[in-house]
C-alpha positions as CSV (number, residue, x, y, z in Angstrom):
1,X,8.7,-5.9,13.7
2,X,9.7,-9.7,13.4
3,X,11.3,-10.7,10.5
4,X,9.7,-13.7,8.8
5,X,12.1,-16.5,7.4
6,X,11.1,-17.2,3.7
7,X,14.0,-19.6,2.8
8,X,12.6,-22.9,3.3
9,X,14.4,-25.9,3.0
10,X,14.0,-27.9,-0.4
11,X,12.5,-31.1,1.7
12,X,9.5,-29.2,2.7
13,X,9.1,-27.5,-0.7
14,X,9.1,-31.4,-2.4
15,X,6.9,-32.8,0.0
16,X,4.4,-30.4,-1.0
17,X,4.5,-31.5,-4.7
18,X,5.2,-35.3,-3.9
19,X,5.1,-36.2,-7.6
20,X,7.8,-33.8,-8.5
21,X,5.1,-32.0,-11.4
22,X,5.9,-28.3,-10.3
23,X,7.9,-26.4,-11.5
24,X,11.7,-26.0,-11.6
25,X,12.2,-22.7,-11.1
26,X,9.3,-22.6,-8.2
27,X,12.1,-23.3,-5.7
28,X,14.7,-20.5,-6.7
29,X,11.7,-18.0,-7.4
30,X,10.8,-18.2,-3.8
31,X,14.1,-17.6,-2.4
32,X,14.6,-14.6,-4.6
33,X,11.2,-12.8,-3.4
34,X,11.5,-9.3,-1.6
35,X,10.1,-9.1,1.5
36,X,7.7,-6.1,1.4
37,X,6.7,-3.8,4.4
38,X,3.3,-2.4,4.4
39,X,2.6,0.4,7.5
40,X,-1.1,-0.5,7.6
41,X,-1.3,2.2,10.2
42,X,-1.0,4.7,7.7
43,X,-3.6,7.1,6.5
44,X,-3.1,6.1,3.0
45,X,-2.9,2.3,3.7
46,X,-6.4,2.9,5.3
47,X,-7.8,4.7,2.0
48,X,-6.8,2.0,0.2
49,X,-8.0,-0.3,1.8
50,X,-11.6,1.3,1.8
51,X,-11.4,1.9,-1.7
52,X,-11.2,-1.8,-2.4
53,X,-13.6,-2.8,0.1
54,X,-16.4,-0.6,-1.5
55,X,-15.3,-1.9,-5.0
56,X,-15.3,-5.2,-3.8
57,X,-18.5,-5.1,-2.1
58,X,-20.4,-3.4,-5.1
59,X,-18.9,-6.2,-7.5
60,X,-20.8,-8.9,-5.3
61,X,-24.0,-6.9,-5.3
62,X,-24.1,-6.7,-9.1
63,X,-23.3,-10.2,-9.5
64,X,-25.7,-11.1,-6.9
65,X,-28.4,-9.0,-8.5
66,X,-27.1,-10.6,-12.1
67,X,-27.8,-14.0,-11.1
68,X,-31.2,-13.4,-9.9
């Protein structure tokens, strides 16, 4: 698998925020993230992601039914 580059250099991070109103530590926080590796192949992954599907999907139904 490719590894993405997260270090970005600061120019593009203050073009973003042109006015400069972020936030200080925005910058270093990004740098210090760890990159995480998910094997969505895996049987578990799957489960998961099922799991939060269904909940998802019967969240919308009860606000849909709510709001009628």
């Amino acid at each position: 698998m490719s590894e993405l580059n997260t270090k970005t250099p600061p120019a593009t991070n203050q073009a973003s925020d042109p006015e400069g109103k972020g936030k200080p530590g925005s910058i270093k926080k990004a740098e210090e993230e760890e990159e995480i590796d998910i094997d969505l192949t895996a049987p578990e992954t799957e489960k998961a992601a099922l799991a939060i599907q269904g909940k998802f999907r019967r969240f919308q139904k009860r606000k849909k039914d709510s709001s009628s």
